[in-house]
VOLUM-187521 format. One line per field, with one value per atom (N, C-alpha, C, CB): atom name; residue in three letters; residue number from 1; x, y, z. Coordinates in nm, 2 decimals. Glycine has a CB too. Layout:
VOLUM-187521
at = (CA | ...)
aa = (ala | ...)
i = (NUM | ...)
x = (X | ...)
y = (Y | ...)
z = (Z | ...)
END
This chain:
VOLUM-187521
at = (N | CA | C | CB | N | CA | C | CB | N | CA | C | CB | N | CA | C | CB | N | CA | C | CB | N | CA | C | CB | N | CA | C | CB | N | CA | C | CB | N | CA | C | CB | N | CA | C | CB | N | CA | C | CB | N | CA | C | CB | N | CA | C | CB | N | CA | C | CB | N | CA | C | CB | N | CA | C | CB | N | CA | C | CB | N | CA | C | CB | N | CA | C | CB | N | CA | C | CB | N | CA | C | CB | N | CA | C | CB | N | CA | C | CB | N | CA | C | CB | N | CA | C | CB | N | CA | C | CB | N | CA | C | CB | N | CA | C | CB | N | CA | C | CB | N | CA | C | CB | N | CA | C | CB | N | CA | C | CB | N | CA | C | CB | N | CA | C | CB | N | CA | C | CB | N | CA | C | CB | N | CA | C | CB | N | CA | C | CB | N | CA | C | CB | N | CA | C | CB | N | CA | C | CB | N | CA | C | CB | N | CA | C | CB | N | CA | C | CB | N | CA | C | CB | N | CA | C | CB | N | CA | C | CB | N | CA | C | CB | N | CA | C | CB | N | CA | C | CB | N | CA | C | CB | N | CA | C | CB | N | CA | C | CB | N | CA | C | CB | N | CA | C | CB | N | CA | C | CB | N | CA | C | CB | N | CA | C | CB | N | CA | C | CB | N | CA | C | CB | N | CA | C | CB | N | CA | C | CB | N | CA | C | CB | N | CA | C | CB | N | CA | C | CB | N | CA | C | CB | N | CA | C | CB | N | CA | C | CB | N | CA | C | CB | N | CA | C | CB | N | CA | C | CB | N | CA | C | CB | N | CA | C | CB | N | CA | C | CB | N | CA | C | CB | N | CA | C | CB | N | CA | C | CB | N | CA | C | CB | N | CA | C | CB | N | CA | C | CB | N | CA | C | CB | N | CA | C | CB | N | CA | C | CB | N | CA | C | CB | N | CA | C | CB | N | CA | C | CB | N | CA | C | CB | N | CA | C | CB | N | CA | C | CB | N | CA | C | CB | N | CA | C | CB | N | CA | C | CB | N | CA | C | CB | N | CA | C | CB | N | CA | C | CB | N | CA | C | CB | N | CA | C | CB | N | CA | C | CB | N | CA | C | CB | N | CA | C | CB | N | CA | C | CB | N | CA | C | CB | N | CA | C | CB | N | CA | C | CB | N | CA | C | CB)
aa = (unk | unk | unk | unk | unk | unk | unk | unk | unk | unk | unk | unk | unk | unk | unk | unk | unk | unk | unk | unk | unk | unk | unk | unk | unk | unk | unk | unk | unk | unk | unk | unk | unk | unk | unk | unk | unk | unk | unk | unk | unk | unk | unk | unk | unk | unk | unk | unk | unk | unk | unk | unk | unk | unk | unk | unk | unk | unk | unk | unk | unk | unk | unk | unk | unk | unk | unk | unk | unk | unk | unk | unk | unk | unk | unk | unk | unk | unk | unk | unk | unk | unk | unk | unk | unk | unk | unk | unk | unk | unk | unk | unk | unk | unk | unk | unk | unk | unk | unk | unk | unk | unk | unk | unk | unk | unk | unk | unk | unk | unk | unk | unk | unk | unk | unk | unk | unk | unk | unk | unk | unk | unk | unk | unk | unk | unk | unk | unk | unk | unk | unk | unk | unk | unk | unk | unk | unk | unk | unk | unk | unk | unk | unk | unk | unk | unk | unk | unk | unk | unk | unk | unk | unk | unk | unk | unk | unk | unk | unk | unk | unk | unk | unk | unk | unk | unk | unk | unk | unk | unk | unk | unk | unk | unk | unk | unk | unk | unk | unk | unk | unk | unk | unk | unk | unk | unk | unk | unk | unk | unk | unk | unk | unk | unk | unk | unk | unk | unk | unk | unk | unk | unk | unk | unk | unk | unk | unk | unk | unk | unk | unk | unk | unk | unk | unk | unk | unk | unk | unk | unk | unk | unk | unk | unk | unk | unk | unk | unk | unk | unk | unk | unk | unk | unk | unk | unk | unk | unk | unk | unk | unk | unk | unk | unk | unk | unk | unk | unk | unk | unk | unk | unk | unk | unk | unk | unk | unk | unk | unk | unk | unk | unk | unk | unk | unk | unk | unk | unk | unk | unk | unk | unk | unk | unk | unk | unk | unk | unk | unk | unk | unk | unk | unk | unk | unk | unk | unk | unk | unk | unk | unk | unk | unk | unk | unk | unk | unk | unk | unk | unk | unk | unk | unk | unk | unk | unk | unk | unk | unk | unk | unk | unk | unk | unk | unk | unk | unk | unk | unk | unk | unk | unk | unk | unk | unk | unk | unk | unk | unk | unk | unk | unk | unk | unk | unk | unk | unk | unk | unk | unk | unk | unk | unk | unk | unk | unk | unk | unk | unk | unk | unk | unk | unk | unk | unk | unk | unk | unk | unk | unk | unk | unk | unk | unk | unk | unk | unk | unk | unk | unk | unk | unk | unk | unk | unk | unk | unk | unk | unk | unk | unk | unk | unk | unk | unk | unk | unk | unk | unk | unk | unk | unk | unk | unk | unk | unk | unk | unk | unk | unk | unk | unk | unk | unk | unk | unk | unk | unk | unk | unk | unk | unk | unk | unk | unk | unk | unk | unk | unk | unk)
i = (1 | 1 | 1 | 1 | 2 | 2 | 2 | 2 | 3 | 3 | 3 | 3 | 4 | 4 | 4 | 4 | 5 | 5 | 5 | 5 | 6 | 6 | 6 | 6 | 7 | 7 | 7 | 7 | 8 | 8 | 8 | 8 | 9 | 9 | 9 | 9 | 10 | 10 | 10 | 10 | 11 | 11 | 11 | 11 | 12 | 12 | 12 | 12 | 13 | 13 | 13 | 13 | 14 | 14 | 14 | 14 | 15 | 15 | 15 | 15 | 16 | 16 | 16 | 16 | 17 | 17 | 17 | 17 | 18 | 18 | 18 | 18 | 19 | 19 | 19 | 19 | 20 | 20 | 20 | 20 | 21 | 21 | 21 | 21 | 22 | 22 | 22 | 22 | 23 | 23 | 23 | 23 | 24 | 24 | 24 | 24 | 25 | 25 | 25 | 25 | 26 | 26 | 26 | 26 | 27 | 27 | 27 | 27 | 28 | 28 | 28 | 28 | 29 | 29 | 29 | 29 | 30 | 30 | 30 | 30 | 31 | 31 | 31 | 31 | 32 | 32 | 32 | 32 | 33 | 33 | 33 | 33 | 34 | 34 | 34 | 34 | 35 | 35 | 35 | 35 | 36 | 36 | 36 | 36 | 37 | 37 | 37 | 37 | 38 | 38 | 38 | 38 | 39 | 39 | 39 | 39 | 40 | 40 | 40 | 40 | 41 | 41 | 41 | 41 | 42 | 42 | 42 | 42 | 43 | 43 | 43 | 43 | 44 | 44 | 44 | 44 | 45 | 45 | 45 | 45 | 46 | 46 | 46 | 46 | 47 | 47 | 47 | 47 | 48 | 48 | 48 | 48 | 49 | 49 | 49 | 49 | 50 | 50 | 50 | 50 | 51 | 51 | 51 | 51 | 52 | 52 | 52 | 52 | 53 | 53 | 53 | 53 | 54 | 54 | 54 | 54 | 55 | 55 | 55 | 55 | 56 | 56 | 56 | 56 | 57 | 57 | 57 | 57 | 58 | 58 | 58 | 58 | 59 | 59 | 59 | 59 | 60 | 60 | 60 | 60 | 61 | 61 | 61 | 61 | 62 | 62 | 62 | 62 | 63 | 63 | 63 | 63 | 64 | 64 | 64 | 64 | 65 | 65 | 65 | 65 | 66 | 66 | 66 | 66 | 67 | 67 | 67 | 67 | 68 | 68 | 68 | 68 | 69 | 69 | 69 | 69 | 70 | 70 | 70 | 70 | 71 | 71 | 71 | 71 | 72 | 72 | 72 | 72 | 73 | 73 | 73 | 73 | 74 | 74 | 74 | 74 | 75 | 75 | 75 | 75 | 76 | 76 | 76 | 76 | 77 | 77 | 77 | 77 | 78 | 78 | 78 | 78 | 79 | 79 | 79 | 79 | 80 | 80 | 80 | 80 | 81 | 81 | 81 | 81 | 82 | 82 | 82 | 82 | 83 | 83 | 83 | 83 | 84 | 84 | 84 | 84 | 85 | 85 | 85 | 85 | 86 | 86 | 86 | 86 | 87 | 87 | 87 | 87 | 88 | 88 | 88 | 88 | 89 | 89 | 89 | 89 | 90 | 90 | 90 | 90 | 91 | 91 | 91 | 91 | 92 | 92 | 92 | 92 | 93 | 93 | 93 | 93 | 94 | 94 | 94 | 94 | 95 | 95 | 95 | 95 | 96 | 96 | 96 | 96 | 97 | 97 | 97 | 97 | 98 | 98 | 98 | 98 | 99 | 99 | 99 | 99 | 100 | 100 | 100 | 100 | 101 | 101 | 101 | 101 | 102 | 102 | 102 | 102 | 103 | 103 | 103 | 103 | 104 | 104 | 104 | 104 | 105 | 105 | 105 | 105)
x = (1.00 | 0.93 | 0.78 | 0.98 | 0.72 | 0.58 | 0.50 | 0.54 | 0.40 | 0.31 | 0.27 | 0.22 | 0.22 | 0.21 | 0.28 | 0.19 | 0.46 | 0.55 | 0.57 | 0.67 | 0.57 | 0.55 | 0.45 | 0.54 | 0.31 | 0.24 | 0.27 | 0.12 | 0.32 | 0.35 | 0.49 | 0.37 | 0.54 | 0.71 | 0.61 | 0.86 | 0.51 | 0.43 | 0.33 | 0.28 | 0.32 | 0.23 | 0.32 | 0.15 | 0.41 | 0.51 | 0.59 | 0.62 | 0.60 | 0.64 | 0.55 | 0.64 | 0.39 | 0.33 | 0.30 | 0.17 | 0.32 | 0.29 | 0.39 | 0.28 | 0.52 | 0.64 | 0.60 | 0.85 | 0.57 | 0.58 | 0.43 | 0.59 | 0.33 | 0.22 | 0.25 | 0.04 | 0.33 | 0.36 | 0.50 | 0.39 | 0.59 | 0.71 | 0.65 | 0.83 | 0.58 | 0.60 | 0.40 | 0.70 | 0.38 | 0.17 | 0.16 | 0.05 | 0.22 | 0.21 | 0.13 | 0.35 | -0.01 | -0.07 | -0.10 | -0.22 | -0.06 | 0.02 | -0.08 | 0.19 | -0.07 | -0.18 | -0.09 | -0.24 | -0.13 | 0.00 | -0.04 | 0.01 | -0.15 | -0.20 | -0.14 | -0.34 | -0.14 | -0.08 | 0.06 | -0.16 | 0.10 | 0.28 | 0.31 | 0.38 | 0.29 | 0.29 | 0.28 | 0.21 | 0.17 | 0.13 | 0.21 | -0.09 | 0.24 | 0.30 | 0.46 | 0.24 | 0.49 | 0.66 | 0.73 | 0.80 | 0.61 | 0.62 | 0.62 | 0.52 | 0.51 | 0.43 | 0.54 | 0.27 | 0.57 | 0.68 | 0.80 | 0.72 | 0.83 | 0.97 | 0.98 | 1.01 | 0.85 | 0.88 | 0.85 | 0.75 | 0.77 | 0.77 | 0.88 | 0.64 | 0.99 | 1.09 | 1.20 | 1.11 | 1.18 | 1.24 | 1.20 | 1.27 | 1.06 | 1.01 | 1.09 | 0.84 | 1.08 | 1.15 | 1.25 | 1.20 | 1.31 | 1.47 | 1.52 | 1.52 | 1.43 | 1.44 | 1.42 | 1.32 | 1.32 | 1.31 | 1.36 | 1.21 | 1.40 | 1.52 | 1.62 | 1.62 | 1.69 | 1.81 | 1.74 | 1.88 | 1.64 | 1.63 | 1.57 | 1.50 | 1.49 | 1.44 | 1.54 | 1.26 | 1.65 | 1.74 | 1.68 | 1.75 | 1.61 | 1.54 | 1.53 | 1.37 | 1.65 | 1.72 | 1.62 | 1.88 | 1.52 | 1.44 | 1.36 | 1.36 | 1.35 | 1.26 | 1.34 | 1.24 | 1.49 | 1.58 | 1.58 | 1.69 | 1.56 | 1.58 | 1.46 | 1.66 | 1.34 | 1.26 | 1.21 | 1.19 | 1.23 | 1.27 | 1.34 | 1.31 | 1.46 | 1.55 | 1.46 | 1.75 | 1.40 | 1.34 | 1.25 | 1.27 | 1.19 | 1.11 | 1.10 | 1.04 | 1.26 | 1.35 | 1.36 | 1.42 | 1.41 | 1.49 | 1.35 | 1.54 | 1.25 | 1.11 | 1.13 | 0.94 | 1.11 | 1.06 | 1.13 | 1.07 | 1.27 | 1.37 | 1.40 | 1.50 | 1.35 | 1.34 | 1.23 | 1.36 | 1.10 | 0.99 | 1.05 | 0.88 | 0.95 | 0.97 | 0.92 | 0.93 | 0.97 | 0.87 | 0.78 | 0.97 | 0.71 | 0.57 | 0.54 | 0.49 | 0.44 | 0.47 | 0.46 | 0.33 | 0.42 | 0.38 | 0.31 | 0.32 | 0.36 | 0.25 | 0.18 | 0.25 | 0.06 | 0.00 | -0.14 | -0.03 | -0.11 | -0.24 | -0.36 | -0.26 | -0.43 | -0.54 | -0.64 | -0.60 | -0.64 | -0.77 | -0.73 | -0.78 | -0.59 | -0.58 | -0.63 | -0.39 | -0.55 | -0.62 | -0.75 | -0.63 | -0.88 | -1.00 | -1.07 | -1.04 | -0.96 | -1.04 | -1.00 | -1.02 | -0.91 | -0.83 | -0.97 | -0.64 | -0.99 | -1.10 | -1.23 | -1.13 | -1.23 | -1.38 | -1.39 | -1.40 | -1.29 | -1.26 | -1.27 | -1.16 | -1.21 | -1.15 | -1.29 | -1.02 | -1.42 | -1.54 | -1.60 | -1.66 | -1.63 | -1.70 | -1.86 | -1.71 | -1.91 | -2.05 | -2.16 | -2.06 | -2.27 | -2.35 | -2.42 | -2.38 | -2.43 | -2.49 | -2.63 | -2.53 | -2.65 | -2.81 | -2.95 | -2.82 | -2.88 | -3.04 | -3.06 | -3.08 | -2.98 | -3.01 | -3.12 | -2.89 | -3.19 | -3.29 | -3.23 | -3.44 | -3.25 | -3.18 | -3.25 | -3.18 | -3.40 | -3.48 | -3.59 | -3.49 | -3.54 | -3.68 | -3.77 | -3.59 | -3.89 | -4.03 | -4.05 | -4.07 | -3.95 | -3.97 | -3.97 | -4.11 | -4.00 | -3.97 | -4.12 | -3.92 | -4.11 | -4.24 | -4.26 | -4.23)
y = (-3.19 | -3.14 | -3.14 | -2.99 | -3.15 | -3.17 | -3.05 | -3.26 | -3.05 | -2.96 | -2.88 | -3.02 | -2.96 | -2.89 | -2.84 | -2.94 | -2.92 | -2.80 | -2.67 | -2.84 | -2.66 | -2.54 | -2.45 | -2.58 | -2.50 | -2.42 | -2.37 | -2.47 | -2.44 | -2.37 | -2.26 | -2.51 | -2.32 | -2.20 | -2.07 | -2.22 | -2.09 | -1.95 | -1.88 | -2.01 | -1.98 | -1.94 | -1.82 | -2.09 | -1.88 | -1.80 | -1.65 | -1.89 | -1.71 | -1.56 | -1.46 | -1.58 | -1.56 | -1.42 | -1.33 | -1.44 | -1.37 | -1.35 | -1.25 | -1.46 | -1.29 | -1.17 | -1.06 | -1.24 | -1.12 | -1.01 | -0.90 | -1.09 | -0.97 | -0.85 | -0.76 | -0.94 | -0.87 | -0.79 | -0.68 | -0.89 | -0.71 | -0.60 | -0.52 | -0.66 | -0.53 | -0.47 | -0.43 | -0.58 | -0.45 | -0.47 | -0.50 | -0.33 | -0.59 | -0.67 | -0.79 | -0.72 | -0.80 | -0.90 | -0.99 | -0.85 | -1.14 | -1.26 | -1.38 | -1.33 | -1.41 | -1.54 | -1.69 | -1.59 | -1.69 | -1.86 | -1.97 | -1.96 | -1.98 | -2.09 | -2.13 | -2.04 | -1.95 | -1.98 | -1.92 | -1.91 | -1.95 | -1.90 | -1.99 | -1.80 | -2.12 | -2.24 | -2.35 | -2.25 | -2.28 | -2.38 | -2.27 | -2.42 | -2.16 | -2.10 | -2.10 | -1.97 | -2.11 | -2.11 | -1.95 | -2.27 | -1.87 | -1.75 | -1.63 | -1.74 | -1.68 | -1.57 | -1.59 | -1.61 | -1.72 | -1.77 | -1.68 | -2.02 | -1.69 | -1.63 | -1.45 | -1.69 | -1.42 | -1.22 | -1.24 | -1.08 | -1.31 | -1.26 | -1.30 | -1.28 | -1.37 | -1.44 | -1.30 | -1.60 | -1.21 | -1.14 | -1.00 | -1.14 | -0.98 | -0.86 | -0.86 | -0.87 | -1.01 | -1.04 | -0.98 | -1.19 | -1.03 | -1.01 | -0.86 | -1.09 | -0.80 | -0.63 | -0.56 | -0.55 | -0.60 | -0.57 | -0.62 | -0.57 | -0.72 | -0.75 | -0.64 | -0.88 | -0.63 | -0.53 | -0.41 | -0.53 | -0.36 | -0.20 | -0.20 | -0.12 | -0.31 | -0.26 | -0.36 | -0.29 | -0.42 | -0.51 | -0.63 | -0.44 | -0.64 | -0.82 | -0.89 | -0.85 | -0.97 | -1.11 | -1.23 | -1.16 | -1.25 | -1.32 | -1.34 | -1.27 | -1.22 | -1.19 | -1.30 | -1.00 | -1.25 | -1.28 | -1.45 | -1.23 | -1.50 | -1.63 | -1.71 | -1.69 | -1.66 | -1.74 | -1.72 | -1.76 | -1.61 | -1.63 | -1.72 | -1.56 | -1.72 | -1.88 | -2.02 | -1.90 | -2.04 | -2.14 | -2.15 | -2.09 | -2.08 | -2.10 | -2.10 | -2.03 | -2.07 | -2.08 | -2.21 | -2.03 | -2.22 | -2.37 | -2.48 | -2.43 | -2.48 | -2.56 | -2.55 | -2.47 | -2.43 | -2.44 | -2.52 | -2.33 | -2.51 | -2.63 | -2.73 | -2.60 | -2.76 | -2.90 | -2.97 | -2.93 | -2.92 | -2.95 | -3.05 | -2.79 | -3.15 | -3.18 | -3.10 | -3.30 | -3.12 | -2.96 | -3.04 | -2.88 | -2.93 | -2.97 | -3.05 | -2.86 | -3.09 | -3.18 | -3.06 | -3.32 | -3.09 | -3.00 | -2.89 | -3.06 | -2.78 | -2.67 | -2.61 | -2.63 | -2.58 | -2.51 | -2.42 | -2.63 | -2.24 | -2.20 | -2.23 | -2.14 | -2.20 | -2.31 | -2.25 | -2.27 | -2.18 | -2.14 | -2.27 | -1.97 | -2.30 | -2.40 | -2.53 | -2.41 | -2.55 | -2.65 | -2.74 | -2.60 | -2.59 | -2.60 | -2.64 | -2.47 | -2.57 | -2.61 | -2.72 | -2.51 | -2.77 | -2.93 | -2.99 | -2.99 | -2.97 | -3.06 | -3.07 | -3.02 | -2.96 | -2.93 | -3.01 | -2.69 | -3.03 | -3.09 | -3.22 | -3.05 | -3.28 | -3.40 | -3.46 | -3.39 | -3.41 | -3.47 | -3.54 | -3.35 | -3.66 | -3.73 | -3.62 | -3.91 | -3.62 | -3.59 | -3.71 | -3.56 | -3.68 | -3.74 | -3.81 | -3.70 | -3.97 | -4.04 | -3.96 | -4.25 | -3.93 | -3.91 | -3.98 | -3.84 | -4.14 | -4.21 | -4.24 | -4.35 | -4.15 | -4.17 | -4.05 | -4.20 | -4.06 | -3.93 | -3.84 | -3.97 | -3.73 | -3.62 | -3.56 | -3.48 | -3.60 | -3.60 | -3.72 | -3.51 | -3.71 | -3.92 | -3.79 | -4.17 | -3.83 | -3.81 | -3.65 | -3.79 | -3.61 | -3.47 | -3.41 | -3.45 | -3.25 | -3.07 | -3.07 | -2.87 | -3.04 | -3.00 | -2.87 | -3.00)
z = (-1.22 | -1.10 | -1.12 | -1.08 | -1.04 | -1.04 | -1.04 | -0.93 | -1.11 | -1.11 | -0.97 | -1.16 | -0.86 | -0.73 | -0.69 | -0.65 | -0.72 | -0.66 | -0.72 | -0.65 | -0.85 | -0.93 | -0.94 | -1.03 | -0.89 | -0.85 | -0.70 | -0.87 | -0.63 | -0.50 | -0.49 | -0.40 | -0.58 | -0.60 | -0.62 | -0.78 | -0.75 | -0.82 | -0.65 | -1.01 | -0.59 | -0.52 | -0.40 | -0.45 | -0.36 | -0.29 | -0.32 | -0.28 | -0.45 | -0.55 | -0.54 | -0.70 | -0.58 | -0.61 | -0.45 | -0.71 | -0.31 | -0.20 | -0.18 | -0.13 | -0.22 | -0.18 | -0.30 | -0.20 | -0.42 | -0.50 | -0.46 | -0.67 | -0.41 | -0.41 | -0.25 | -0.41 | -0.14 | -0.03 | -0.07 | 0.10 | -0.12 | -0.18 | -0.25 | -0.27 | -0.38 | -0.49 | -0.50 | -0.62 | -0.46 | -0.48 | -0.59 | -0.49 | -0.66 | -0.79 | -0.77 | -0.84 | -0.90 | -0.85 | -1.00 | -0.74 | -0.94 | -1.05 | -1.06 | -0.98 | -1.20 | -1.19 | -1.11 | -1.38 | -1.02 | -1.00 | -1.08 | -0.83 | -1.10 | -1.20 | -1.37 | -1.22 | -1.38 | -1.52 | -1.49 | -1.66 | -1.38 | -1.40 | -1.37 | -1.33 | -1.29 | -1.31 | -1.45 | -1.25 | -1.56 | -1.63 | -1.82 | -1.58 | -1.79 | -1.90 | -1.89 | -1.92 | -1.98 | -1.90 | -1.94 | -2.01 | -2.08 | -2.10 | -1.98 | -2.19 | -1.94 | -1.82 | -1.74 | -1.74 | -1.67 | -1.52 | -1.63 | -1.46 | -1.69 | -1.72 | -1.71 | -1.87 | -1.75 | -1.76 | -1.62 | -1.88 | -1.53 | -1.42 | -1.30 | -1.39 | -1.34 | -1.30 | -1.32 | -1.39 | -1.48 | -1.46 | -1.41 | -1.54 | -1.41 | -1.31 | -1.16 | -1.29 | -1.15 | -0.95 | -0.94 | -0.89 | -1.02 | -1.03 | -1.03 | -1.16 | -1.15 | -1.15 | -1.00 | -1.25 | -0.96 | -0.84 | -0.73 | -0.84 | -0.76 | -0.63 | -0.58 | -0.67 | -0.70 | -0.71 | -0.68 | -0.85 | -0.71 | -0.72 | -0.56 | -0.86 | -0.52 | -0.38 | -0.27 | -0.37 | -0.31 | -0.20 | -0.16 | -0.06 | -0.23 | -0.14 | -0.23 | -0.06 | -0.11 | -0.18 | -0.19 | -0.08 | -0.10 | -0.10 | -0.27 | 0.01 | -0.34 | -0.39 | -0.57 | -0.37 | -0.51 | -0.58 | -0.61 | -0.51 | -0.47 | -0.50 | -0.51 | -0.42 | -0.50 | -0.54 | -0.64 | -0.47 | -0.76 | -0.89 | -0.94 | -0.93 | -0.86 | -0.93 | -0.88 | -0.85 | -0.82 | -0.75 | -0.91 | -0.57 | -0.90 | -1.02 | -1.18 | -1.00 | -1.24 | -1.28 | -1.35 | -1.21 | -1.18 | -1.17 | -1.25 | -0.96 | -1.15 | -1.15 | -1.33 | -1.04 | -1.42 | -1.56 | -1.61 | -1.65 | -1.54 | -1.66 | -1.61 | -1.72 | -1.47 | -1.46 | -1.50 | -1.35 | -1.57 | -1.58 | -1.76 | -1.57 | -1.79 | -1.93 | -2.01 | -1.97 | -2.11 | -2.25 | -2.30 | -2.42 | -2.28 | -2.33 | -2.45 | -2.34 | -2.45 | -2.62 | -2.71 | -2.68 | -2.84 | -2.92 | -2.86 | -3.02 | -2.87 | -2.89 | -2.93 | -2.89 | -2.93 | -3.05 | -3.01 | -3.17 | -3.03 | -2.98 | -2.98 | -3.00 | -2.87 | -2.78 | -2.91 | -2.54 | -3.03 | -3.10 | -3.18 | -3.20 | -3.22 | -3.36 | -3.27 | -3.44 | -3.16 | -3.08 | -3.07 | -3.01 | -3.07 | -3.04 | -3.18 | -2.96 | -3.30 | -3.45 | -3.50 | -3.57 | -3.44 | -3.46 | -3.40 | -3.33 | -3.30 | -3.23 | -3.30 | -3.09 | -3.35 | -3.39 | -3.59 | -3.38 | -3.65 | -3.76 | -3.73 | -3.81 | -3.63 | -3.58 | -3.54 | -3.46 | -3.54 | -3.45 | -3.57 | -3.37 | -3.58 | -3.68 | -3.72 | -3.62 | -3.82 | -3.84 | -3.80 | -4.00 | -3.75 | -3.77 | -3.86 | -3.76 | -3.82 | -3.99 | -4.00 | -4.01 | -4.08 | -4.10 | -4.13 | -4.17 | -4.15 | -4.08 | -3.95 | -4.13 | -3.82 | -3.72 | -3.68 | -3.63 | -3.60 | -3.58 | -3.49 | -3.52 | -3.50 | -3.42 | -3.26 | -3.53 | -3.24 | -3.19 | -3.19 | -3.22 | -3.04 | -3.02 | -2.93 | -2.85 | -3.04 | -2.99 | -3.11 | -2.77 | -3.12 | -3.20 | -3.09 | -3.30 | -3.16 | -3.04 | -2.99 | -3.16 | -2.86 | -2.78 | -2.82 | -2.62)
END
């Protein structure tokens, strides 16, 4: 499933969920976390049952559905180890190149 549509399932959800419940949802990252879309897949659902709306019900499965039809992500790995992968991974500077053309004003 494609990203747009996944953001658009989260986008619908979070619309019933803030008009039912005044619950207010990132769609961006319930779209893009499969953690977050899932507790909030089960918040719906709690609340389906306790307040009757079936709507609420199935577009939790809608979005459900979207996580596992989605491919898994490649490797994962928190965005800190991520950022220090990157930051190791940057070659150094040779140092007979000058760091400044003309020198500091």
């Amino acid at each position: 499933m494609s990203d747009s549509d996944k953001l658009a399932i989260a986008a619908h959800l979070h619309v019933l969920l803030r008009r039912k419940t005044g619950r207010v949802t990132d769609t961006e990252w319930m779209a893009a976390n499969a953690d977050y879309a899932q507790e909030i897949v089960r918040f719906a659902r709690q609340r389906a049952t306790e307040d009757n709306a079936p709507d609420l019900a199935e577009w939790a499965d809608r979005l459900e559905h979207a996580l596992h039809a989605s491919p898994p992500a490649a490797q994962r790995r928190p965005l800190l180890d991520a950022a220090a992968h990157a930051v190791r991974a940057r070659p150094e500077p040779t140092p007979e190149v000058p760091r400044y053309v003309g020198g500091i004003r």
